[in-house]
N, C-alpha and C positions, 0 to 999 in steps of 0.2 A: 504417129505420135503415141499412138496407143499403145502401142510395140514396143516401142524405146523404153517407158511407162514399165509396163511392165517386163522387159528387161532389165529394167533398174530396180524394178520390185523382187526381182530374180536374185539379182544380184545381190540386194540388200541383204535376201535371206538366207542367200548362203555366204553374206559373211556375219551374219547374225548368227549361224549355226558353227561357221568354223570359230567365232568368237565366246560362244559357248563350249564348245568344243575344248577350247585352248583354256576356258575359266577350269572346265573340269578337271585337265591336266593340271594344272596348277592347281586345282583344289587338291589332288591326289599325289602331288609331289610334297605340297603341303602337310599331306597328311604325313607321306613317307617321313619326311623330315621332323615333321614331330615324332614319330614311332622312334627314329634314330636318336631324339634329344632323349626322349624317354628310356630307351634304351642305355643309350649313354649314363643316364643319372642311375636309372637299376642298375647297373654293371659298375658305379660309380660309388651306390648305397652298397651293393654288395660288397663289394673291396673294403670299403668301411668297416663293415659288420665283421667283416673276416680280418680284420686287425683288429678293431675292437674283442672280440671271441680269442684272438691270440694271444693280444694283451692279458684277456679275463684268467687263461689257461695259465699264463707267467705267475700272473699274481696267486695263483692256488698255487702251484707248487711252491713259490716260494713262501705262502703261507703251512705250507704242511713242513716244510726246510725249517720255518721257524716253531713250529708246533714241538717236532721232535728234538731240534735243539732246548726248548722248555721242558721237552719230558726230559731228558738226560741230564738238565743243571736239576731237576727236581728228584732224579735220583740220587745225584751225589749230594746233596743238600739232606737227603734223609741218610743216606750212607756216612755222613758224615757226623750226623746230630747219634746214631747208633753207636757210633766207632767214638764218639765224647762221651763222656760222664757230665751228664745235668746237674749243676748241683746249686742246692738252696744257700744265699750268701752265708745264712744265720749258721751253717756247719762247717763253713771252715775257721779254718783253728791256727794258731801257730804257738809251736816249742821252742824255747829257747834252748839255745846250747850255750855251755860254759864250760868250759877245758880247765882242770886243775892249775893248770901254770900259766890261765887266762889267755893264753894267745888263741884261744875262740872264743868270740863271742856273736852267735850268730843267731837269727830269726827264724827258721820256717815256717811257711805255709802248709797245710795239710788237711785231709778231712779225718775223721775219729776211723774211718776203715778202711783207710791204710795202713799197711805193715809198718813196721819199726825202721824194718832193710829198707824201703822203698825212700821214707826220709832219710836215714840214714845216706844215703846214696844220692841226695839230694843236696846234702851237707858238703858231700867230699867234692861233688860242683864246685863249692864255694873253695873249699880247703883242700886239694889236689894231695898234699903231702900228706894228709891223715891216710890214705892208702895206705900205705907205707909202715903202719901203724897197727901194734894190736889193743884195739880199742872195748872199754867197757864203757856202759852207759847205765846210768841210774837217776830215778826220779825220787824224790822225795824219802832216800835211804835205800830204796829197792831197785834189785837189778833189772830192768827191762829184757826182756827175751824178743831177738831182733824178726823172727819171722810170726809173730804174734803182731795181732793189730793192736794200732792206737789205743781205742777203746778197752782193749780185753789186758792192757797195758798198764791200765787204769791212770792213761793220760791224759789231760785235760787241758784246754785253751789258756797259756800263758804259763803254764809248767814251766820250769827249768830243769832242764835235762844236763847232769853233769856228768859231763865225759871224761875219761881215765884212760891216760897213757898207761897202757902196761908195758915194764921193758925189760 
């Protein structure tokens, strides 16, 4: 009986040890399997981070796309204010025109340093057939000289300038 006894106490411990044994392996598959989730999630974060970073990469260039397209409308916006005349409302001016046999009567717009020609030329906008025409122009008795300015014209806002069919 003692035998058996201990035989069964034999037994006991070696299945107490292959039962440890087996706890081990499963603690170490355990472990693998956690290494693998974790693996999985880093290789998972990583993927992220590298769309994310790809994204971030999109959006610079498309912000430097837009930078340069701001510098270039900000160049033509100064190329454009260069290539105008700024002008203060209080200087511009308008000459009346008035044709001897009345069939002008017209308004322009102008500033005092503009030419004569340049209104002048502004006129025949209005009036196509004064082309056509050898025209003189006089302000207040005196003849106006057409490539001379406004000002040195001694023209002034609301003048009437009367114009002369010569034929």
């Amino acid at each position: 009986m003692n035998n058996e006894i201990n035989d069964l106490k034999n037994e006991l411990e070696k299945y107490k040890n292959k039962n440890k044994n087996l706890e081990n392996e499963i603690n170490k598959l355990n472990k693998i399997i956690e290494n693998q989730k974790n693996n999985q999630i880093k290789n998972s974060n990583n993927e992220e981070i590298k769309k994310l970073k790809d994204e971030i990469k999109n959006y610079k260039e498309q912000l430097i796309l837009k930078e340069n397209e701001i510098n270039k409308l900000k160049l033509q916006i100064e190329k454009n204010i260069k290539g105008k005349e700024l002008v203060d409302i209080n200087d511009i001016m308008v000459i009346n025109f008035i044709s001897t046999d009345s069939s002008v009567h017209c308004g322009i717009k102008c500033l005092p340093t503009y030419t004569f020609a340049k209104v002048e030329e502004e006129l025949y906008q209005f009036y196509d057939d004064l082309r056509n025409t050898n025209n003189v122009f006089t302000v207040n008795a005196r003849p106006i000289l057409r490539f001379k300015k406004i000002k040195e014209n001694n023209i002034h806002d609301g003048d009437i300038v009367q114009l002369i069919k010569v034929e």
